[in-house]
N, C-alpha and C positions, 0 to 999 in steps of 0.2 A: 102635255103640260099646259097650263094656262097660265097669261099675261100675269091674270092677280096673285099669282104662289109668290110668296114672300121668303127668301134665301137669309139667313144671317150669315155676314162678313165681318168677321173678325179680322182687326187689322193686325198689320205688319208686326213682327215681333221677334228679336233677336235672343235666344236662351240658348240653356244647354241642351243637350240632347235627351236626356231623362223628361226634364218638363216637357219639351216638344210633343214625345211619344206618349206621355200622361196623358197630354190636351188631345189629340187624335183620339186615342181611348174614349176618354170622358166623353169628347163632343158625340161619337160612336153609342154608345151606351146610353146617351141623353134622349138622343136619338131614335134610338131603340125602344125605349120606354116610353113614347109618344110624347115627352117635355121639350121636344125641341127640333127647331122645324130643320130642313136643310142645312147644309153650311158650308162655307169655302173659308180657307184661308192661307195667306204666303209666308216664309218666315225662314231665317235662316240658323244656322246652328253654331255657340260659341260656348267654348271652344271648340275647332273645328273636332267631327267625330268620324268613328266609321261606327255604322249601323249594321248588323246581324239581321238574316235574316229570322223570322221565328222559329224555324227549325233547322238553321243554321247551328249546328256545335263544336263544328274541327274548323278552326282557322289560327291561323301561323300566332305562335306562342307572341313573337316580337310585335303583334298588335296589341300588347297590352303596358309597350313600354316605350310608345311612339312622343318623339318631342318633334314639334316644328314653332320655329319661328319663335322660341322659346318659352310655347306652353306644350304640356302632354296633350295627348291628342286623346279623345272618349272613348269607351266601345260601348255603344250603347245596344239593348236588342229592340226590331220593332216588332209592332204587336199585327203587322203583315210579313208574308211570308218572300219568296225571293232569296237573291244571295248580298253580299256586304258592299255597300257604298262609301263612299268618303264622299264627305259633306265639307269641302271647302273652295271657297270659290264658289259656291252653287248656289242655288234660290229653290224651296220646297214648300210645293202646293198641295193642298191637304182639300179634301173633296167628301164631305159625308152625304150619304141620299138613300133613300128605300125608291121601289115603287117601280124599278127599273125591272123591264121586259127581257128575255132571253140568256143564253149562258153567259160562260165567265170573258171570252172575248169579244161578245155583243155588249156587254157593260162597261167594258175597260172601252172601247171604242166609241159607244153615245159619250162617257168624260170627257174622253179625249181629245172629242172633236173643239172641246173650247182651245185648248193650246195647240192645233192645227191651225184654227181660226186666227186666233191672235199671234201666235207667231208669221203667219203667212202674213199679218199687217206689220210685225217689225221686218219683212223682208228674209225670213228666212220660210223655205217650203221644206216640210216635213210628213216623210212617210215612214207604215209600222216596218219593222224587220221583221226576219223570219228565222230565228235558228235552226244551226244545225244542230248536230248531234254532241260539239262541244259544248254546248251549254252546261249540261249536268257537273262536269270537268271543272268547272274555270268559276273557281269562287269571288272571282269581279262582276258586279252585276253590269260594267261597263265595258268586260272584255269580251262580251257578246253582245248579240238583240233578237228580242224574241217578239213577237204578236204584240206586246205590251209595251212596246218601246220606240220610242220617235226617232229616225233617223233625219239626216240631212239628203240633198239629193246626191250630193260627192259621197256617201255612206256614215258620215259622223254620226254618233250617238248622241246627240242633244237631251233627252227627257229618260228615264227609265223609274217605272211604275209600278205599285206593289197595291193588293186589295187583301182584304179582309172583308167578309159576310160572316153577317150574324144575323140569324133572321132573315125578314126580308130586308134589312139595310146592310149598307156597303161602305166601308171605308176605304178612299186609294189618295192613295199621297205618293208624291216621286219629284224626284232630282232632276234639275234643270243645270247640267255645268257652262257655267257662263264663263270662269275665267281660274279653271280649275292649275294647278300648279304640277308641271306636268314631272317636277322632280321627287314632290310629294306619292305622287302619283306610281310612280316604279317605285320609290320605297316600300311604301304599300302593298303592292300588287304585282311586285316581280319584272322582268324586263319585258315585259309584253310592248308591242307598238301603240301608241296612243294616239290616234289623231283625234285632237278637240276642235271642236266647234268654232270657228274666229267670227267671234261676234263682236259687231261695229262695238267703236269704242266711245260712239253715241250715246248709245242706250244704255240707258242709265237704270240702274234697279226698281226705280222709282214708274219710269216709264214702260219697263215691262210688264208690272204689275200693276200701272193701270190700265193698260192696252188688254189683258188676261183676262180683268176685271169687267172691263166693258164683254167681252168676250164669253163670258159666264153665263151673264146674261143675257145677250144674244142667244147661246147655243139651247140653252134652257127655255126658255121662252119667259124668264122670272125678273122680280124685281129685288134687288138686294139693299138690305139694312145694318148700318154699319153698329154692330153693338161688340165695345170692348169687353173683356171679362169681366164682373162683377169680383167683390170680395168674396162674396160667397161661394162664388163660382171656382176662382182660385183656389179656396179653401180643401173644398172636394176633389179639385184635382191635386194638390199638391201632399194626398192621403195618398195618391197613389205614386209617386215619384219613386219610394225608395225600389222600385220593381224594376229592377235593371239587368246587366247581363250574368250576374256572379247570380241572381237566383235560379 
């Protein structure tokens, strides 16, 4: 890759879970069609949701009648594959790109290496896990870690990642739990053990997503342009919204 490739960054953006997964699509698809170059971007999910994976179909009835903190909680599906996340507490980075060399763990690993990078400057070191054989079992995409997924050095799951290809481009987006609610949590997913991440209570959302930011660009060797969504851009993506998990 070269210095002059140019990244769109779309910035920060708090929605529901439906547009999130729309915009991932579209940016994919834009993408794909050669109208649109690179792209990164972070953004969190309100009202908090849990995500499906795409060929995700059996998960506990009582996820679709979730209240915290006195809103219902989403079930949205994504349009990558994997098993179901809760998106509260959390921060998700969204990565589009073609052009990338080798299989599916040689791709999740060139991404990856930006949120190694950058998290190694907020002070936490992070390496991939390796599941076992419970993985298939355990419809938490946190109650395990596989090849695709950031641990801490003490074992915490910090990051866990989903792709999708079409083509020669690639979409991967994943869950960063920063300050996940660990009652929520067993609700959700049953009495499993949870150890989260204790991340300083410095760092501020703001700052780990510039630190990621600077980060992107390093690993890449690119330069990034901050362009918000247009109206027309919204437009098209928000044709695609009502494609959620009841279709």
């Amino acid at each position: 890759m070269h210095g002059e490739q140019i990244w769109r960054l779309i910035p920060f953006l708090e929605a529901t879970g439906n547009v999130q997964m729309a915009i991932d699509r579209w940016l994919l698809e834009q993408h794909l069609s050669g109208q649109h170059p690179p792209s990164v971007r972070f953004y969190t999910w309100s009202p908090p949701a849990i995500s499906l994976g795409y060929h995700q179909h059996k998960y506990p009835e009582h996820w679709q009648h979730m209240v915290w903190q006195g809103q219902k909680l989403d079930l949205v599906r994504r349009p990558t594959g994997g098993r179901a996340v809760l998106h509260q507490g959390d921060l998700t980075y969204a990565v589009v790109i073609s052009g990338l060399s080798g299989n599916r763990i040689e791709a999740y690993q060139k991404i990856c290496e930006f949120l190694i990078q950058g998290w190694r400057q907020l002070g936490v070191d992070l390496h991939y896990g390796s599941a076992g054989r419970g993985y298939i079992h355990n419809p938490n995409c946190f109650g395990t870690a596989t090849s695709a997924d950031l641990l801490t050095t003490d074992g915490c799951k910090l990051i866990g990642s989903a792709q999708l290809r079409r083509g020669g481009a690639i979409l991967q987006h994943g869950s960063m739990q920063l300050q996940p609610d660990a009652s929520l949590l067993a609700e959700v997913f049953g009495t499993e053990t949870f150890t989260s991440v204790q991340i300083s209570q410095n760092l501020s959302v703001e700052k780990i997503i510039a630190t990621l930011i600077a980060a992107v660009s390093d690993s890449f060797g690119i330069d990034l342009a901050v362009q918000p969504l247009s109206e027309r851009e919204w437009e098209a993506i928000f044709m695609q919204t009502s494609w959620n998990v009841g279709s």
